[in-house]
Every structure is written in C-alpha cells, then in structure tokens.
C-alpha positions in Angstrom: 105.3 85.5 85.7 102.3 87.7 86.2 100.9 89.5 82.7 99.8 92.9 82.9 97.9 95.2 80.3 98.0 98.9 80.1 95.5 101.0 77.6 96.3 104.2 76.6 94.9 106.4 73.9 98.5 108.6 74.2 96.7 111.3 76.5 98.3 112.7 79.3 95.5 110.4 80.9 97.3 107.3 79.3 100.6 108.7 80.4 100.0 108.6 84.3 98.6 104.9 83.8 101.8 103.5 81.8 103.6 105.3 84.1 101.8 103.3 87.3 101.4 100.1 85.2 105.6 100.4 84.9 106.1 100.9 88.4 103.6 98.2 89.3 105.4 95.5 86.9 108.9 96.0 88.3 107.3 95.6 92.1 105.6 92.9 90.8 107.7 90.9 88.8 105.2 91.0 86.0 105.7 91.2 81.9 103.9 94.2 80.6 102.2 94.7 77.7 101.7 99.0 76.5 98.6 98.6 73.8 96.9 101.8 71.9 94.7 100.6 69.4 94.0 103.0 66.4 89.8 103.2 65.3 88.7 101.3 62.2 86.7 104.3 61.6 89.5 105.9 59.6 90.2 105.5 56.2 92.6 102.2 55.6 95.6 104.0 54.3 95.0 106.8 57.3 94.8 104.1 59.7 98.1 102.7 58.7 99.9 106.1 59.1 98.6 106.8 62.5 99.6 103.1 63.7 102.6 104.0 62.6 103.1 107.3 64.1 101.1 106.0 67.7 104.0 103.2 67.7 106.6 106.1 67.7 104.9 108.1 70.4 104.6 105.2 72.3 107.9 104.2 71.9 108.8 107.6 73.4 106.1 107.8 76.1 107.5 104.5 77.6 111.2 105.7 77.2 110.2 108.8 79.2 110.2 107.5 82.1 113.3 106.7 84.3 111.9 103.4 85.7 111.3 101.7 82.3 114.6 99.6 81.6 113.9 97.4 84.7 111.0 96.3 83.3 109.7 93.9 80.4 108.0 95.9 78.3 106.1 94.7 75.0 104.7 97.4 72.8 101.5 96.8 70.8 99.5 98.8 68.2 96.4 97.4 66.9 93.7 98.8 64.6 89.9 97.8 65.9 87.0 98.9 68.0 89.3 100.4 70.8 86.9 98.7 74.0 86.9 95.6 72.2 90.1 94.9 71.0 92.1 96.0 74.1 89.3 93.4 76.1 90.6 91.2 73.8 94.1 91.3 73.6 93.4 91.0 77.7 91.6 88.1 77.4 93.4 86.7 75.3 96.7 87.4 76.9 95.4 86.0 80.1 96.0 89.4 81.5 96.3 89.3 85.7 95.5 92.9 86.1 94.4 95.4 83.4 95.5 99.2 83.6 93.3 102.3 82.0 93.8 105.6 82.2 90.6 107.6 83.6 87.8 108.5 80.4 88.0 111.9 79.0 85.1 114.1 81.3 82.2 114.0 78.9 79.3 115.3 81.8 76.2 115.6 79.0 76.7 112.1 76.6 77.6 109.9 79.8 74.5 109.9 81.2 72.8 108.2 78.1 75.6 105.6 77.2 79.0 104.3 78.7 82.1 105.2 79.0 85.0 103.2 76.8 86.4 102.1 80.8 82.8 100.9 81.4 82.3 98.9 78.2 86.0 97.3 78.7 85.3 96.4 82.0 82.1 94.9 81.0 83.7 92.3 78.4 86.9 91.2 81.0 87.1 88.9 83.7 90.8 89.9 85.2 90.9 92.9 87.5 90.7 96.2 86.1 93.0 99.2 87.9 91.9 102.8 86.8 94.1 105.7 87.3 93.6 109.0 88.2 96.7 110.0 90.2 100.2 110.9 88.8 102.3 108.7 90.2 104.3 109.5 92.7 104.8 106.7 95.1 103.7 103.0 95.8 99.8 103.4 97.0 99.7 103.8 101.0 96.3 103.9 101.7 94.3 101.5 100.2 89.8 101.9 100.8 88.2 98.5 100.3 84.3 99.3 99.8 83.1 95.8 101.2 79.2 94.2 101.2 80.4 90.7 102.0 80.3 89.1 98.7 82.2 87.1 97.1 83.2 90.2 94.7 84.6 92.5 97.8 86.5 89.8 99.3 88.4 89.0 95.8 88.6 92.9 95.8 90.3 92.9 99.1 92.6 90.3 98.4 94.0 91.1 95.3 94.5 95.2 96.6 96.2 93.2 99.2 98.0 91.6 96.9 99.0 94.8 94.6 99.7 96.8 97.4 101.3 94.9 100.2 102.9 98.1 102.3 100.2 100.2 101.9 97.4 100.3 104.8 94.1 98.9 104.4 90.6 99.8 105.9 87.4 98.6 105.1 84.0 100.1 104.9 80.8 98.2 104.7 77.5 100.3 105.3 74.4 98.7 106.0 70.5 99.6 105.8 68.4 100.5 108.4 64.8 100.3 106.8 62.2 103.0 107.6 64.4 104.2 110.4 62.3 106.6 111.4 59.6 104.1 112.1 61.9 102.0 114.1 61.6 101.2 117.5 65.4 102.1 119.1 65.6 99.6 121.0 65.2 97.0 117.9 68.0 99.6 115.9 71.1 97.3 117.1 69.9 93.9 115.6 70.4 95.5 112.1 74.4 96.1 113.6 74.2 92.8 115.1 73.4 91.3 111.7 76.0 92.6 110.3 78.5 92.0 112.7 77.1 88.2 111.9 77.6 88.8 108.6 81.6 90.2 108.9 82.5 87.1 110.8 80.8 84.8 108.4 82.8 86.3 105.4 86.1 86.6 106.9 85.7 82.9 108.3 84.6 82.0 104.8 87.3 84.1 102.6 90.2 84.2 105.2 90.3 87.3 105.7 91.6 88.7 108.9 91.2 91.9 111.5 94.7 92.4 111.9 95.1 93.0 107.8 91.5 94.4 107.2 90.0 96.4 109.7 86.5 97.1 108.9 83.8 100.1 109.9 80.2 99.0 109.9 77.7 102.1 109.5 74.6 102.2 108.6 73.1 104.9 106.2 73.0 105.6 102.4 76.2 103.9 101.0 76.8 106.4 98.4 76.8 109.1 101.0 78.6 107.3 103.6 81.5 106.3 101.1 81.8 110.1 99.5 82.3 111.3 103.3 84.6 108.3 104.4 87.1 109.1 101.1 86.9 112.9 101.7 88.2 112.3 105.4 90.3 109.2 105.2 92.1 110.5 101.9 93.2 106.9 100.2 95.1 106.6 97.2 93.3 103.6 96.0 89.4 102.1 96.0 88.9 98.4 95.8 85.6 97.8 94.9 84.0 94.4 93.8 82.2 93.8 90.4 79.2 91.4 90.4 78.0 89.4 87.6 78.2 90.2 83.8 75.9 92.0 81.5 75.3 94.2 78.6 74.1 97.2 81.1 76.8 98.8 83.1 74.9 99.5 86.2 74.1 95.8 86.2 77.5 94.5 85.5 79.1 96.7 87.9 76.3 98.2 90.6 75.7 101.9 91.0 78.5 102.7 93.3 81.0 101.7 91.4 80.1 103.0 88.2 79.3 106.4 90.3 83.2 105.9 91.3 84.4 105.4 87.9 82.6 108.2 86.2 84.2 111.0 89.0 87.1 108.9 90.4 88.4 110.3 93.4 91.7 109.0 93.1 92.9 105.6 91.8 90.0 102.7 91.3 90.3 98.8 91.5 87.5 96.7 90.2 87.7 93.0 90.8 84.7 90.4 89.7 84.7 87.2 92.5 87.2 84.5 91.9 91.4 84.4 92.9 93.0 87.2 93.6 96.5 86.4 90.4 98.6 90.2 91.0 101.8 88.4 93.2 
C-alpha cells in the first residue's frame, strides 16, 4: 500500500492540500498520514496546549471534508523544527509522495533565505506535490518541464503515475548560443541535437510519444515556460530535482525554485530514481 504524507500548518493553505492529499489517497489506494508539527520555540507547557488544541483542529479539518471516510487516515502532531521533523517523519515513514501546502507570500525575507517548502524538499528523497489550487477535480492537464535527465524522466513517470486521466505535454527548451552571431543555416543542428537527445532519453527511460508529447524550442527557459503555462493553462507542473545540497538553487535549479516561490498552479518535484505513487 502506497504511504502518503501531507503538511499543514492549519492555514487555509494546509486545508486545500489535505483536501487534495484525501482525494489522491482514495484514487490511489494509499494510507495517509495528516502531520502539523507545533515549534520548539514555545515555552514547554505552551507547547503542550497548542499540540493539544492543533490535534482538535485537525481532527475537524479532516472531518470537513465529505471524501474523508473512504480513506485511511492517520493523524499526527509532533513538537520540533517544523522542516525537519515533517522530512523526518517522511523519511522515516518511507513516504511515496509528500504533500505541502504553498509557503505563506513573504516577497522581502525570501530572497535572502528559503522557504520552509524549500528546506523540506532539500532533506527528502520521495516526491514532493505542492498545492496551490482548491481542489476541485482530478488534475487534467498535467505540464512536464523536461531537459532529458534522469530527474525529468522520473518526473514524467511518476505525474503519469499520480495522474493517469489527465493529459500530458511536455516542454524541453534548448539554447541557441550567441544567436545573433549564428550563421542560419548552422541554427537547425542545435534542433537536430536535441531531437538526438529526445530519442536517446525516451529509448533509455521508456518513455513514449503517444503518452508524452514533447515541444522542443529554443530560447530562455524561464521565459519560454512562463508563456507555455499562461497559454496551455495546466493544473499541475512536473519538474525534476537534481542532486542534494545545503543551497536550494543547487538542490533544486533555478526554475524550479522560481516555480515554487510564485506557483502557478499545483507543483510536482521529483529527484531521479522509480517513480512509487500506483
């Protein structure tokens, strides 16, 4: 049976991503875990009172919704460092997806230091699902950012995976270097390379046409992904994670983090390895 893990810090934030993370489980067959985890800042004695008043409101958020008797939910309140303990009790709990809500809009102080989505996401290895949207519906349109790594192929896969019905498109932009300064004639090898590229990595990660259609384009990828989710409208972004470090932009590149600070609608990050949601 799949385990999931769903954050919330009882925000209306946290609500829309228990909510998905309870329609997701019962789709997917998956034991659910709700966590809130109370700071260690506070006092002792405060601390205890708020765990205890955080397990009633969460008792009541997850009763609030309609779809919550069909599914096996487990509620958890823990007193820690909130980013670390719910990577923890992921980790620990062998977690096959990971729900948060999106990060409270903070324009001034995120610049100089992360966000508490960031630093979980930088301390797990499952697949992390952001949420923006209220939910209204399973996701229908699912936006795979791809470069042809390892990390946007288990993206792919495990969006697949979490979203079946929905429809899936693909966008990988590559660069054209001092295009100015290049002759037109020698423009269509850069295409041509990554045409090469495409058929090396679906051969490579089995990934097909018919289930992942892909646009090649060249330009700035930032700009060409901002203008490809402003006219194709998705309801989800998979996006691969590479590598692991202490600096977000390193852990997670600077499209993605650029996506999870102003998320345009719902965000899947995946790091390289199986795709576990079905």
């Amino acid at each position: 049976m799949p385990r999931y893990f769903v954050a919330t810090d009882l925000s209306d934030r946290g609500d829309r991503a228990v909510h998905r993370a309870i329609l997701l489980s019962i789709r997917q067959g998956a034991r659910l875990t709700v966590l809130t985890v109370v700071d260690d800042a506070l006092p002792s004695a405060l601390a205890a009172q708020v765990a205890k008043a955080a397990e009633v409101e969460l008792t009541r958020i997850v009763a609030s919704f309609p779809e919550s008797p069909k599914a096996d939910i487990h509620i958890e309140v823990v007193t820690g460092d909130p980013a670390r303990v719910v990577a923890e009790r992921a980790m620990n709990g062998k977690a096959d997806l990971l729900i948060l809500g999106r990060h409270r809009d903070r324009p001034f102080s995120d610049i100089f230091r992360q966000t508490t989505a960031e630093r979980i996401i930088s301390l797990v290895s499952c697949p992390v699902l952001m949420v923006s949207a209220t939910p209204a519906a399973p996701y229908g349109h699912v936006l795979n950012a791809v470069d042809f790594s390892p990390a946007s192929a288990a993206a792919a896969k495990t969006a697949m995976s979490l979203a079946p019905e929905a429809r899936h498109d693909g966008l990988h932009v590559y660069h054209v270097p001092f295009r100015g300064l290049v002759p037109g004639d020698q423009i269509p090898a850069f295409l041509h390379e990554a045409e090469t590229t495409e058929a090396d990595w679906r051969t490579h990660f089995a990934i097909g046409a018919d289930v992942l259609p892909i646009r090649l384009t060249d330009g700035a990828v930032q700009s060409e992904l901002t203008q490809a989710i402003a006219k194709d409208g998705p309801d989800l972004i998979a996006v691969g994670a590479h590598g692991r470090s202490a600096l977000s932009r390193a852990v997670l590149g600077s499209v993605t983090t650029m996506l999870m600070r102003e998320p345009p609608c719902d965000l899947l990050i995946v790091r390289p390895g199986p795709a576990r949601i079905g």
